[in-house]
N, C-alpha and C positions, 0 to 999 in steps of 0.2 A: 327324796325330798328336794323340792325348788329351795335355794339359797341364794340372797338377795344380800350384796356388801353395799352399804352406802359410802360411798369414801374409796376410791382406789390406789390411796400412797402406798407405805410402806406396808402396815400393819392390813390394811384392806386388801392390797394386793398378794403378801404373804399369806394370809387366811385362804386367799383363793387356792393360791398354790398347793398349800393342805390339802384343803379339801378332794383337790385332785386326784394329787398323789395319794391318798390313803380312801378312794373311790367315797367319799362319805354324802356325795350330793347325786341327785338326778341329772339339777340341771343347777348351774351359778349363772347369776343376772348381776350386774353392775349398775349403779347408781352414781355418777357424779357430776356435779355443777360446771367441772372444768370440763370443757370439747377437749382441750389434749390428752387430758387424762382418758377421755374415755376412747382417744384411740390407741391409744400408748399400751391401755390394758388390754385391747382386744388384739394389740399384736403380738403383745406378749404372753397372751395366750393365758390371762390371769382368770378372766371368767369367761364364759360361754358367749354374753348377748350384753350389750347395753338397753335395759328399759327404762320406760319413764315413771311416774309413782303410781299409775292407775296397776299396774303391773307391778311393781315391785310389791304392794301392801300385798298381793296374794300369796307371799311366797312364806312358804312354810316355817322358814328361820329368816330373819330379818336381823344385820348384823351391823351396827353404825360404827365404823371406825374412822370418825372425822372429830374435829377440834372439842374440845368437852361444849365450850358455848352454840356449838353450833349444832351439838347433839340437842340439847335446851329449844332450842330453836327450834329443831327438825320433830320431833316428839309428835306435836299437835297433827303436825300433818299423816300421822301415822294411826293417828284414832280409827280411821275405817278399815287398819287391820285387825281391829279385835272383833271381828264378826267373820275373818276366814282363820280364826282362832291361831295366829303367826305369833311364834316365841320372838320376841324382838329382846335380843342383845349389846350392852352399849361396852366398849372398851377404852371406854374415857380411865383416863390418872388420875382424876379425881372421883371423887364418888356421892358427898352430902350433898351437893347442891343439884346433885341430877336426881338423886332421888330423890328430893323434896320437891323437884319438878316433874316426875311422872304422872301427866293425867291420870285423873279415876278410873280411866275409861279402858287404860292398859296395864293397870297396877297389876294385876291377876295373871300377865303375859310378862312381867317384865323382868328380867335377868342384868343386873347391874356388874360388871365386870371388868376386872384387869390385869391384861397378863403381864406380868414380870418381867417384860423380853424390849428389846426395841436396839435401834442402831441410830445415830444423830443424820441420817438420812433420809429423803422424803422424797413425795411421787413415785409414781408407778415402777420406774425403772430402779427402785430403791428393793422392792421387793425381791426376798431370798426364801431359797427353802431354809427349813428347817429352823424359820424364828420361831414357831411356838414347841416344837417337839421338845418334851423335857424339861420344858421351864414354869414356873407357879401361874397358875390363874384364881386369882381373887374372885369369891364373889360373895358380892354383899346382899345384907337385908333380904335373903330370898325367903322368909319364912312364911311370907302371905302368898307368896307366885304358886299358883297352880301346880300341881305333880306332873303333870305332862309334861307344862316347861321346863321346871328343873332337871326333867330327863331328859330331856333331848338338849340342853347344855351340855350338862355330866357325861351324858354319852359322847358326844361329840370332840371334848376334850381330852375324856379318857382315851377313846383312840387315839389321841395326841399321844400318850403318854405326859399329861402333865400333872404334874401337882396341883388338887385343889386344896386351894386353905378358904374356910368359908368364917366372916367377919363383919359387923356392925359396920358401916359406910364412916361413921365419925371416928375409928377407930383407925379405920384402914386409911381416912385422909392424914393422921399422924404418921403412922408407921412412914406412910410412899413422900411425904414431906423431909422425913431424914435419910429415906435411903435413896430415893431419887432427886425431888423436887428441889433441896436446899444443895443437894450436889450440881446438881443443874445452876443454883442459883452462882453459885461459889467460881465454877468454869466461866461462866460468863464474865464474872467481875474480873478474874484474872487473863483473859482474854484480855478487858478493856486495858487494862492495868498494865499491860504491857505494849499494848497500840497505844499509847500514851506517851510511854516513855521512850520505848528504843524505834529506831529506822526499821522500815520495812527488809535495807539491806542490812541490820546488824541482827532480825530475827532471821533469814533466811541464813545466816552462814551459822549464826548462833544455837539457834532453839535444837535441845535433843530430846532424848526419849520421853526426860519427864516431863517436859513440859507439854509436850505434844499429846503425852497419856493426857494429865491435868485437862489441857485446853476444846481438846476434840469434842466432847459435846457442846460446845460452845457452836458448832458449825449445825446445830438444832435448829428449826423453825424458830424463828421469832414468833407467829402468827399463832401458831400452836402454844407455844411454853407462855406466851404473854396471856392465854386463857387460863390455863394451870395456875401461873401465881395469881389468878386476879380470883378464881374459885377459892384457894386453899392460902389468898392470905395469912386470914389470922396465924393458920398455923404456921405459914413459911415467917413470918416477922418472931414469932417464939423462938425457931429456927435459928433465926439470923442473931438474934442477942445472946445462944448460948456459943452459935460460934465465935463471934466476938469476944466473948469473956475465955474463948482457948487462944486467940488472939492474940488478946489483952495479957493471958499470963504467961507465953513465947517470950513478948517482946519485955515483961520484965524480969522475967530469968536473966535476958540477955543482958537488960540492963543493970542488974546483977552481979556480971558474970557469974552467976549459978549453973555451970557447966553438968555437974552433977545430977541435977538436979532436972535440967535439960536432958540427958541421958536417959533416965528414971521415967520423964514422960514420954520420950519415942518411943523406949521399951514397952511402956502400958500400951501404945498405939498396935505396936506388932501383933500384940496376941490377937487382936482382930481377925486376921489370917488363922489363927487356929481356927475359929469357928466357921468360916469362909472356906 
């Protein structure tokens, strides 16, 4: 099969790498808007060929792994793949508002999807083996997609060795809003929250593990994650007001001093890690 990645960062250049290494394509084409990117990937050896769209719509899986808004965006131009019958796959973080936005015209092709994986790193040179081996791939609403497409995902993935969990698009924008998007949100604030307060010389001699754990997806695209909260609002503001009310009842333990009490809730935190 011809495979055609739109988007050559992280997640597009890593898919290529896949693909590679576990021989699953004929041939891999690349697609991207950025000139560096597209030589960045061909010397990194991520896909075979850079083409342009009259070329890429032929190819037999079509794989968007660029900004969710810009997938929105890219869709329409993709209409003339549904007549060389091309599975077109999206790996957006969000998921309702892309499939609310899939023309008619590819509904029957379209494979809505997102894998579980990712590093706060971006562009071509970001790209690593082994981001998708082993780790969950979502996919949503495929009950109306054609049997052909849904196997040529499933297959494709399952050679990953990943885990599919298959879920409602509105369902699955709650879940990835608590367990990624509001984490995202959260790094960021305390990123600002500390550029704010102390010198750049008193984080460098100061800042350790934790906070470096905490802070590091903060060093995510803006560009990217500012599409994210602007799709999955509503649910990331739900988000933000229940963490606030864990907040809110920290800081009156503290003020308090209900030490006890404070103890009792990190405990309830820890068991986390059992199920993890």
């Amino acid at each position: 099969m011809k495979i055609g990645i739109v988007g050559l960062g992280l997640m597009g250049g890593s898919f290529g790498k896949a693909l590679k290494k576990y021989g699953l394509a004929s041939s891999i084409v690349g697609y991207d808007h950025n000139k560096n990117h597209q030589n960045e990937a061909l010397s990194l050896k991520l896909v075979d060929k850079i083409v342009d769209l009259d070329e890429l719509i032929t190819s037999d899986i079509i794989v968007l792994s660029i900004p969710v808004d810009a997938i929105v965006d890219f869709m329409p131009k993709l209409i003339p793949s549904a007549k060389y019958n091309s599975t077109i796959i999206d790996f957006g973080s969000t998921k309702e508002t892309i499939v609310r936005s899939i023309p008619k015209e590819l509904k029957h092709n379209y494979i809505p999807a997102h894998p579980m994986t990712g590093t706060e790193k971006f562009g071509p040179s970001a790209a690593i083996d082994e981001l998708y081996e082993n780790k969950t791939m979502v996919l949503c609403d495929i009950e109306n997609t054609n049997e052909i497409h849904r196997n040529r995902a499933i297959k494709i993935f399952s050679h990953l060795n990943m885990k599919l969990v298959f879920m409602n698009s509105h369902e699955h924008d709650i879940h990835a809003c608590y367990m990624s998007h509001l984490p995202h949100a959260i790094s960021f604030a305390l990123a600002n929250m500390v550029m704010n307060h102390e010198t750049p010389k008193d984080i460098i001699s100061l800042a350790a593990g934790g906070f470096k754990d905490m802070s590091r997806i903060a060093k995510s695209s803006p560009n990217m994650w500012c599409d994210i909260f602007r799709q999955n609002r509503i649910n990331l503001l739900e988000g933000l007001e229940m963490y606030e009310k864990q907040i809110s009842n920290i800081k009156l333990m503290l003020q308090q001093e209900d030490y006890k009490e404070i103890e009792e809730w990190m405990a309830k935190s820890n068991t986390l890690h059992d199920i993890l």
